[in-house]
C-alpha positions in Angstrom: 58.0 -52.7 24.4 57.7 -55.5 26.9 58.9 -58.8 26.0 55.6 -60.5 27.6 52.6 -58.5 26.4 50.0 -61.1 27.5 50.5 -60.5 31.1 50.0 -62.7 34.1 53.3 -63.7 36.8 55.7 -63.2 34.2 54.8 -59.4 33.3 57.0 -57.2 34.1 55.9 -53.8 32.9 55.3 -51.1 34.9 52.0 -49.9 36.0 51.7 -46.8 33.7 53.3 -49.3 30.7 50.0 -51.2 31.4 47.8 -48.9 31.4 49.0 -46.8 28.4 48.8 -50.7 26.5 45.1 -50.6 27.7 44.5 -47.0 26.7 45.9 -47.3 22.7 43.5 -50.6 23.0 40.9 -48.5 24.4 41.5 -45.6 21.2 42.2 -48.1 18.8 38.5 -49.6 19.6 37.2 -46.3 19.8 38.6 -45.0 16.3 37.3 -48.3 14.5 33.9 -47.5 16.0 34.4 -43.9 15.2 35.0 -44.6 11.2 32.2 -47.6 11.0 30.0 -44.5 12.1 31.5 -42.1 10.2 30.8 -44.7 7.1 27.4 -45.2 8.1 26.4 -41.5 8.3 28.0 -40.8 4.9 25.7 -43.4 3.5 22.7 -41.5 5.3 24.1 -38.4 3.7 23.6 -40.2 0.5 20.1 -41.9 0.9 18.8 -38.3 2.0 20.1 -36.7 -0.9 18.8 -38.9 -3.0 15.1 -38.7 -1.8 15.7 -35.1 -1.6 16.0 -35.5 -5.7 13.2 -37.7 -5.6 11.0 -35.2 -4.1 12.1 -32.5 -5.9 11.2 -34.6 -9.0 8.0 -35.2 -7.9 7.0 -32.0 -6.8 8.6 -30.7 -10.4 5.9 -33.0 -12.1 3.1 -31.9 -9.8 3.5 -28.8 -11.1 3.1 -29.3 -14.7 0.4 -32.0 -14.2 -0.9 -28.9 -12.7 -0.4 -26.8 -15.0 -1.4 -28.8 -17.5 -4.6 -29.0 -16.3 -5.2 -25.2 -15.8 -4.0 -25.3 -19.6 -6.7 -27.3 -20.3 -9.3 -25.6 -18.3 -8.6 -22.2 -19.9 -8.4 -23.7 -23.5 -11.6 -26.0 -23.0 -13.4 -22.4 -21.7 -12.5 -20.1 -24.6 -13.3 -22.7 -26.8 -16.9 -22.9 -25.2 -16.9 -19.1 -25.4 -16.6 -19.5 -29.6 -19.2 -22.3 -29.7 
């Protein structure tokens, strides 16, 4: 490792030692960014599952509001068949 990392008349790393300093910078950036969006679509992931369960709820109830009310119908016409 250079003594002098902060550059200017005193540096006196090489060309490629400069640049491979600028390139972890560059991947160390780039994975940070890479795991705040990994973090962010994981929590996407989460929000659509749960309205996936929302909806599936919902359409569950639907259904036997639905059915409930076909019940209804078929129980309110055979008793008007007795009457």
């Amino acid at each position: 490792m250079p003594a002098n990392k902060g550059g200017g008349l005193h540096d006196n790393r090489s060309t490629t030692e400069y640049l491979l300093d600028a390139f972890r910078g560059d991947l160390a950036d780039m994975d940070a960014r890479l795991a705040e969006r990994a973090r962010k679509t994981a929590e996407l992931y989460a929000e659509r599952e749960q309205l996936r369960q929302a909806v599936a709820e919902l359409e569950r109830a639907v259904a036997e509001e639905e059915a409930a009310k076909a019940s209804a119908e078929v129980a309110d016409m055979v008793r008007r068949s007795y009457e």
